[in-house]
N, C-alpha and C positions, 0 to 999 in steps of 0.2 A: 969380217965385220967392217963396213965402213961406217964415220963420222958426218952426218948430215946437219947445220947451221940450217933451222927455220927462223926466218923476219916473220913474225906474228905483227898482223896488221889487223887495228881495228879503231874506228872513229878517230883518224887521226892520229892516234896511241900506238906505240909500238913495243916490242919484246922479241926476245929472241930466246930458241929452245934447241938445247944440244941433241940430238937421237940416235942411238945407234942401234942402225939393222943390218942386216946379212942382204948388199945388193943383190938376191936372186928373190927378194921377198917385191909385194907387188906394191906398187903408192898406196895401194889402202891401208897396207901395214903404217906408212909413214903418215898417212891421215888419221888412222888409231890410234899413234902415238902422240898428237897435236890432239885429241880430242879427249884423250885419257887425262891431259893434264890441263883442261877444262878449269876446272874449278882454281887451282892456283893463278892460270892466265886471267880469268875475269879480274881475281881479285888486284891484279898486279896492273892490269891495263883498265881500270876502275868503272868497270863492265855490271855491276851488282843489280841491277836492273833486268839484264837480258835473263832472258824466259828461252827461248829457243837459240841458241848460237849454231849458225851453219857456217862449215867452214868449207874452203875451195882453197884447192895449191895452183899456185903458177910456177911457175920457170922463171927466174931472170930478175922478173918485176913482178908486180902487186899488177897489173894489167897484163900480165907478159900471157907466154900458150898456155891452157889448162893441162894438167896432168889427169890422166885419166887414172880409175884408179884400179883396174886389174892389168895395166901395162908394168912390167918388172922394175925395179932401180933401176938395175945396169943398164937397163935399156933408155931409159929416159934420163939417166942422169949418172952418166959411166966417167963424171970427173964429179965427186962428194962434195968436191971446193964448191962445184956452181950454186948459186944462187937461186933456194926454195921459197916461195914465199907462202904464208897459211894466211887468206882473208877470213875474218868473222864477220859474219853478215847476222847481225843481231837482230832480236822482236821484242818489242818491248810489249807485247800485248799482255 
């Protein structure tokens, strides 16, 4: 099992969420696990508005490469230290 450090970034607001998966699982795992805890991130990053939250991971930075998400950990991120970022791209409709 490795230890993953996601920066939650949304409107400015930021958060950070510990997740641990087994690198042979794919970034959707690691997208699942940012999306399952949803409802605490709104409440913590003062999101109570958003109607649809889409979120998107990079690498590096909050602009950095996207991660796709049927590519493996180990593959795309075979040192746990580097740096995940999860954007929320909120709707306020």
């Amino acid at each position: 099992m490795a230890r993953y450090t996601v920066n939650v970034v949304a409107r400015g607001r930021r958060a950070s969420l510990l997740v641990v998966l087994s690198p042979s699982q794919p970034c959707s795992a690691l997208h699942d696990s940012v999306t399952s805890r949803m409802p605490i991130l709104t409440s913590k990053l003062h999101l109570t508005d958003a109607k649809t939250p889409q979120v998107t991971l990079y690498l590096r930075a909050e602009d950095g490469p996207m991660l796709h998400l049927q590519d493996l950990l180990s593959d795309v991120l075979p040192d746990p230290e580097e740096a995940v970022y999860a954007v929320i791209d909120v709707s306020v409709h």
